[in-house]
N, C-alpha and C positions, 0 to 999 in steps of 0.2 A: 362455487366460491362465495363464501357471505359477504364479501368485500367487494365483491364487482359481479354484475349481471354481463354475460357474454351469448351470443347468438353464433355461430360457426358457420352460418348458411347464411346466403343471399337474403338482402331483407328488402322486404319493400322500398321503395323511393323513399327518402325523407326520415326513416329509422333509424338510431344507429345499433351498430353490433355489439356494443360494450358500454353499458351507463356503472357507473362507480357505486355503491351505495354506503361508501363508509369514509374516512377522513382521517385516519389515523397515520402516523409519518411511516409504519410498519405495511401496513395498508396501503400505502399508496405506492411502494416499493412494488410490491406485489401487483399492483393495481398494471403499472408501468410494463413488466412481465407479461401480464395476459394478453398486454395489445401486442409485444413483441412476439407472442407464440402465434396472434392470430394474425401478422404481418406475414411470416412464415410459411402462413397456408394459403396463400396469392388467392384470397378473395377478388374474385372479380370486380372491376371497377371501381369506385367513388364508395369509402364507407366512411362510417361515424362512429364518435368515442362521443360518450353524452359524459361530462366531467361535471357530476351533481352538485361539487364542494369548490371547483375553480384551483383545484390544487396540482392537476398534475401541469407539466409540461413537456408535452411530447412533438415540440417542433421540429427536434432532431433526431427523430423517427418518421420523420417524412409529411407530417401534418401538418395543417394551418386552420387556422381559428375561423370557424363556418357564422360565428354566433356567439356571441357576447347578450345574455341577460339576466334577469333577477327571479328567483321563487317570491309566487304569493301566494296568500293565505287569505283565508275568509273562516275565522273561528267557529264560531255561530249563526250562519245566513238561516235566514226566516223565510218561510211561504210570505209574497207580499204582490200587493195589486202590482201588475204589469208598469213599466214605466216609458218604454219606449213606441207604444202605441202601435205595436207590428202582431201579427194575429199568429201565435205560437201551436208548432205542430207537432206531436214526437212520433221521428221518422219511423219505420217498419217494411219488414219487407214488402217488395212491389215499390214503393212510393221513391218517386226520382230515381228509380231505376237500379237502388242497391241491391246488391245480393242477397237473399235470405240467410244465406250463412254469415253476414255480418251482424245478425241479431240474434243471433243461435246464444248467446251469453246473455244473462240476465243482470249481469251486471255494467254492461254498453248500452246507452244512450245516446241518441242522438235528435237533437231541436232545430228545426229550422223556422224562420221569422219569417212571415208574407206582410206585403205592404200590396195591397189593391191586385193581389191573388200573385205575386212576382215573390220568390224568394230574394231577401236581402241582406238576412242574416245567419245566423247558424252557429252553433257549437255543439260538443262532443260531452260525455260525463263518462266517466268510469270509475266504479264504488269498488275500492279494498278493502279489507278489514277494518283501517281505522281513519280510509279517509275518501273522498271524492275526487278525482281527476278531472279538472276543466281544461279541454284542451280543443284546438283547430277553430278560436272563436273568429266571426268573420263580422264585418258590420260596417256601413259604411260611414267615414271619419264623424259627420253628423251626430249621428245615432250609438257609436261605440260604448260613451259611459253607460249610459240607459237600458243598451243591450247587455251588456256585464253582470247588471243588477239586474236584469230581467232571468236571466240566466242561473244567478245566484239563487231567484228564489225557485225555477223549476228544479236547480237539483236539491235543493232545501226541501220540496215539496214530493219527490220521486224518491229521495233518500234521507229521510229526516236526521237529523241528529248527529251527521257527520260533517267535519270540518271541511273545505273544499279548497284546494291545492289547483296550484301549477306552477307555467314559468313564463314570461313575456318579457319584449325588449320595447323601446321607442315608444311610440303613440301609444300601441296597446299596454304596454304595461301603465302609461299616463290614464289610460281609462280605466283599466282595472283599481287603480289605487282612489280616482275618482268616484266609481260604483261602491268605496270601502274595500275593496282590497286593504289587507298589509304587503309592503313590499320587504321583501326578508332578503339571503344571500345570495349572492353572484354565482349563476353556473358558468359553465362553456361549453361548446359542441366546437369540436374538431372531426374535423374530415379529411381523410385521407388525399395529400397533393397530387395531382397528374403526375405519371411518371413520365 
């Protein structure tokens, strides 16, 4: 469906089964459809509707609002000297214990921050065709804007010349926009209610 990405199978923790990719009032008709066909098929457990545009409302199909936050954007990030003073690693198999097959894609990245050999920080990259995926950034309140921008310039520096996207709520989006993020539209993540 060009309108909506759906998964029919058990996803890992914290994924959902259905992100939206389109916004049109036809679209979001249709959109609403998908989750009720995949309500149907008693997915086990706790799942998730990633609503990219903040349009649908599927409270009375059983859902409730997991996550309220905003798309950012960083147009243009630049290779730039390090700002948060943490000693940058890009993770690979073996290292803290990940799997090899999670680096089987040449397009997944993964950075983790040491401060006095201790990891403290960390995020995730993943390169599409026309953009960069910042996502799972971790840092402690101190160090978050600095980590942002630190962050911005490795995947500036691993994938040059692509924009670098995501989405964050609260503090972190307040540090993202501080590192020069833009803060753009309002998603939601709904997750399916206990029955």
């Amino acid at each position: 469906m060009v309108h909506t990405w759906v998964n029919a199978e058990p996803a890992p923790r914290f994924y959902p089964n259905v992100v939206t990719l389109t916004a049109g009032d036809t679209d979001i008709s249709e959109q609403r459809q998908a989750v009720r066909i995949l309500l149907k098929s008693h997915l086990p457990g706790r799942w998730a509707v990633k609503d990219s545009f903040h349009t649908l409302d599927i409270a009375r199909l059983g859902f409730e609002v997991l996550l309220e936050a905003n798309w950012i954007r960083k147009h243009h990030p630049k290779p730039a000297q390090m700002a948060s003073g943490l000693t940058w690693e890009r993770a690979g198999p073996g290292n803290e214990g990940f799997p090899a097959a999670l680096f089987g894609d040449g397009n997944f990245v993964m950075f983790s921050g040491r401060r006095a050999g201790t990891i403290v920080a960390g995020g995730t990259l993943y390169r599409t065709d026309k953009v960069v995926g910042l996502s799972n950034v971790v840092a402690d309140a101190d160090d978050e804007p600095a980590v942002w921008r630190d962050l911005s310039s490795l995947a500036a520096a691993t994938f040059p010349g692509l924009p670098l996207v995501g989405y964050e709520s609260g503090d972190e989006l307040n540090a993202a926009h501080k590192a020069g993020f833009e803060i753009g539209d309002p998603l939601r993540i709904w997750v399916k209610a206990r029955d």
